[in-house]
C-alpha positions in Angstrom: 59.8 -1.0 38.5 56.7 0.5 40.8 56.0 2.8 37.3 56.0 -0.6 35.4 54.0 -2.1 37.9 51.4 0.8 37.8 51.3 1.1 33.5 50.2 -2.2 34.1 47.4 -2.2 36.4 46.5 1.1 34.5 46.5 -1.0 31.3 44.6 -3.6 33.0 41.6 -1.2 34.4 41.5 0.4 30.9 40.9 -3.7 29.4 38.4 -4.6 31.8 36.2 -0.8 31.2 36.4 -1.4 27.7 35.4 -4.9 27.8 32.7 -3.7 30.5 31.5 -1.1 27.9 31.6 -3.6 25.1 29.5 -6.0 26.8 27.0 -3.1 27.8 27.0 -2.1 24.0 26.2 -5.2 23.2 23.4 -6.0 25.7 22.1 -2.8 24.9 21.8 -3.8 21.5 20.2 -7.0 21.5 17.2 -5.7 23.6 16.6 -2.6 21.2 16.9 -5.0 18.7 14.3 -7.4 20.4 12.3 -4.3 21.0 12.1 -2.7 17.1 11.0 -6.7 16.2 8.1 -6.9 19.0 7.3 -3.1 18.0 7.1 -4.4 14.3 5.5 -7.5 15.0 2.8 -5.6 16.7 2.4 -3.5 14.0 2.0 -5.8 11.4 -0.6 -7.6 13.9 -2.6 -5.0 14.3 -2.6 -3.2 10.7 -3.6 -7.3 9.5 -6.5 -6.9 12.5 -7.8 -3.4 11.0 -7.8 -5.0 7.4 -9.9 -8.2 8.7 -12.2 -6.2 10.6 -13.1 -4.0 7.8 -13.4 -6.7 5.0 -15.6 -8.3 7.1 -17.6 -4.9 7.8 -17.7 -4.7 3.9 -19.1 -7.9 3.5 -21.9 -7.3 6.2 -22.8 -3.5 4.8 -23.2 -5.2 1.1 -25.7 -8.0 2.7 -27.6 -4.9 4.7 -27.6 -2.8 2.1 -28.2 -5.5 -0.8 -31.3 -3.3 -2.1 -30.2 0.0 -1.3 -27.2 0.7 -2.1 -27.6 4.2 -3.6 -27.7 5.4 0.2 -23.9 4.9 0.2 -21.8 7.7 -0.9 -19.3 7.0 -3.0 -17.1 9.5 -1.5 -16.9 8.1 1.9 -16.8 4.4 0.3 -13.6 5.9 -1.3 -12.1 7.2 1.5 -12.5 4.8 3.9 -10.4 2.4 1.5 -8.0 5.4 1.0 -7.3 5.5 4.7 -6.5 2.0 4.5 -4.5 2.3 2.0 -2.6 5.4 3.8 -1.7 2.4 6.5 -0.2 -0.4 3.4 1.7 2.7 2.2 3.3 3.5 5.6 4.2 -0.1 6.3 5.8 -0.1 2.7 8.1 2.9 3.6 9.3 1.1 6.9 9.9 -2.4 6.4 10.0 -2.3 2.3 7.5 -3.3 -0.6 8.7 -6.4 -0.9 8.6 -7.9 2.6 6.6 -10.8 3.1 4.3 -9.6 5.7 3.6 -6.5 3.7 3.0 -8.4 1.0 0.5 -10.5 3.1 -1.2 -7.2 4.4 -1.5 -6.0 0.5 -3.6 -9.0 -0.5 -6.4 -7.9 2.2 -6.0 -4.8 1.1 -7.0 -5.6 -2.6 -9.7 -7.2 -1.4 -10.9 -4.5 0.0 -10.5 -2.6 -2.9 -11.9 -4.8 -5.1 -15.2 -4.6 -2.9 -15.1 -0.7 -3.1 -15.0 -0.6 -6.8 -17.9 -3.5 -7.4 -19.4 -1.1 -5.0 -18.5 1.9 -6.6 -19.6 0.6 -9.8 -23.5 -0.2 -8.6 -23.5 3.4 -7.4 -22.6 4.7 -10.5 -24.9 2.5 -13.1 -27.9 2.4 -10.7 -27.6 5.6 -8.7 -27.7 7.8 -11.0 -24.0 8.8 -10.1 -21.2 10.0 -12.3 -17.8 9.7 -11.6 -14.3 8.0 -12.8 -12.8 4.6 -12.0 -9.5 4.2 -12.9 -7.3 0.3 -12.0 -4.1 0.6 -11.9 -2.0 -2.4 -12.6 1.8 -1.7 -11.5 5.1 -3.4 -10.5 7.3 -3.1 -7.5 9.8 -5.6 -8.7 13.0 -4.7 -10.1 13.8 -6.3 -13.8 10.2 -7.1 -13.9 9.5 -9.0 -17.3 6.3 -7.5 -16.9 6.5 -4.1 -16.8 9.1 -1.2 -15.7 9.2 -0.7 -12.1 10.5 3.2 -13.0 7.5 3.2 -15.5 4.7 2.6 -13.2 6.4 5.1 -10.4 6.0 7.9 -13.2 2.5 6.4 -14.0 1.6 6.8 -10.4 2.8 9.8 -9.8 0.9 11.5 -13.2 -2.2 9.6 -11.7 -1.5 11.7 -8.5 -1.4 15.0 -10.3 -5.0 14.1 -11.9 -6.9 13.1 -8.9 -5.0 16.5 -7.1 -6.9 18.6 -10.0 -10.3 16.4 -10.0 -11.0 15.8 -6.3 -9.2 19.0 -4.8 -9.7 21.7 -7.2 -12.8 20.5 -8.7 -11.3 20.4 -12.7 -14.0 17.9 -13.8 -15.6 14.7 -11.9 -14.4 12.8 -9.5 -11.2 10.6 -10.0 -11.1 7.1 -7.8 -7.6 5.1 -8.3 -7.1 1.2 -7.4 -3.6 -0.3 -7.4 -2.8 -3.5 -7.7 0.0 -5.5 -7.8 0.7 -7.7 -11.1 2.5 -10.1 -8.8 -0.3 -10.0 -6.5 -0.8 -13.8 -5.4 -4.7 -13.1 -4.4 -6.9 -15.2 -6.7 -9.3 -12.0 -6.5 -6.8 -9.7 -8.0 -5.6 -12.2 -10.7 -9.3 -12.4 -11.6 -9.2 -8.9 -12.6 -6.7 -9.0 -14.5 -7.9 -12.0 -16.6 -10.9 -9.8 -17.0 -8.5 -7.1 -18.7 -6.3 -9.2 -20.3 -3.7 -7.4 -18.2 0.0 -8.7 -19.0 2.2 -5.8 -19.0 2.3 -3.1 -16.6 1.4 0.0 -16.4 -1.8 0.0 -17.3 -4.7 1.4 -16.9 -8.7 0.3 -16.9 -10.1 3.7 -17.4 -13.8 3.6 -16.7 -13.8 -0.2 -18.1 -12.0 0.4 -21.1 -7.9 -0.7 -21.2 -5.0 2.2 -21.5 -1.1 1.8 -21.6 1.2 3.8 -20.0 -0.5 7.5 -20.5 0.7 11.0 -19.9 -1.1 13.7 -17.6 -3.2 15.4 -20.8 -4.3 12.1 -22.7 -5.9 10.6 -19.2 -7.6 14.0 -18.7 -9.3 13.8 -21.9 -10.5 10.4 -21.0 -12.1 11.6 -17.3 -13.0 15.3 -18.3 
C-alpha cells in the first residue's frame, strides 16, 4: 500500500515537472518568436530607411550636378547601387523573394537603379565614357507565363561569369547589370519595359539593343 502510495506521488511530481517544462517551452517560445518578428521588422524598417535616404540623395546629386555630370564616375555610381542591391539580396535569402515587404523594398530599389543607368547613360554619351549597360528582365515566380523562373537563374548566373571576367580580370570594358522584376508593380519599371517591348523573360537590353535568353560567348561578343 505505502509503495502504491509513493508510485503515485512519484507519478504525480513527474506530471506537474513535465507540465512545468512544457509551459517553460512554450513561453520560451513565444518570446523568441516575438523577438525574430521585432528583429525582422527592424530590419525591414531600416533597409526601407537606407533605400529612401539614398533615392532622395540621387535626386539632389542629379539637381547639383545637372551641368556637370561627367565629374561622376561611373564606377562609384555603380557601386554604390551594387551595395544596395547586396542588402535586397540578403533580405531575399532570409525572409524569401516573394515576401511582401521584400517586394516593397525591391520597388525602391529599382528606382534607384533606374536613376543610376539614366545616369550611367549621360556619362557615357556626353563624357566621353565607354562602357556596357546590360537590363535584365527576370522572373522569381514559379509557372510564370512569362518566362522560366529556372531560365533567368541560368541567365543570371552566365551574366555573373561575364561581369567576373570584365570588371575583375579586365577581359574587355566594363560590364554594369540591372535586374528587374517583370512583375515589378513600380510604374517606373513597367515604363521600361514598355520602352523594350519586354514580354517574356529573360531578356536582355544590351547596350539599348533587345537580346533573348543568351549564352556566356554570344553576350561576350556583344560587350567585347
Amino acid at each position: 500500500m505505502a509503495r502504491e502510495i509513493v508510485k503515485k506521488q512519484n507519478s504525480s511530481w513527474l506530471f506537474i515537472i513535465a507540465l512545468i517544462l512544457s509551459i517553460v517551452i512554450f513561453l520560451f517560445g513565444m518570446l523568441l518568436g516575438n523577438y525574430i518578428a521585432l528583429t525582422q521588422l527592424n530590419t525591414f524598417k531600416q533597409t526601407e530607411e537606407r533605400f529612401l535616404i539614398d533615392l532622395v540623395a540621387l535626386e539632389i546629386r542629379d539637381s547639383v550636378l545637372k551641368e556637370d555630370i561627367c565629374s561622376l564616375s561611373s564606377k562609384d555610381l555603380f557601386e554604390e547601387k551594387q551595395n544596395l542591391g547586396e542588402m535586397l539580396t540578403e533580405l531575399e535569402r532570409r525572409f524569401g523573394k516573394e515576401n511582401e515587404d521584400v517586394m516593397a523594398k525591391k520597388e525602391i530599389y529599382e528606382l534607384i537603379e533606374i536613376k543610376t543607368l539614366q545616369n550611367l547613360e549621360s556619362i557615357k554619351k556626353d563624357c566621353n565614357q565607354d562602357f556596357n549597360t546590360v537590363i535584365f528582365f527576370y522572373t522569381n515566380k514559379k509557372g510564370d507565363e512569362k518566362g522560366s523562373v529556372d531560365g533567368c537563374e541560368d541567365q543570371g548566373k552566365i551574366l555573373d561569369q561575364v561581369v567576373w571576367d570584365h570588371n575583375n580580370q579586365g577581359q574587355g570594358k566594363r560590364v554594369y547589370i540591372f535586374a528587374f522584376d517583370i512583375n515589378s508593380q513600380n510604374q517606373a519599371t513597367k515604363a521600361l519595359m514598355l520602352k523594350y517591348n519586354v514580354t517574356q523573360v529573360p531578356e536582355l537590353i544590351i547596350n539599348g539593343n533587345s537580346y533573348g535568353y543568351s549564352v556566356k560567348e554570344q553576350i561576350q561578343e556583344v560587350v567585347k
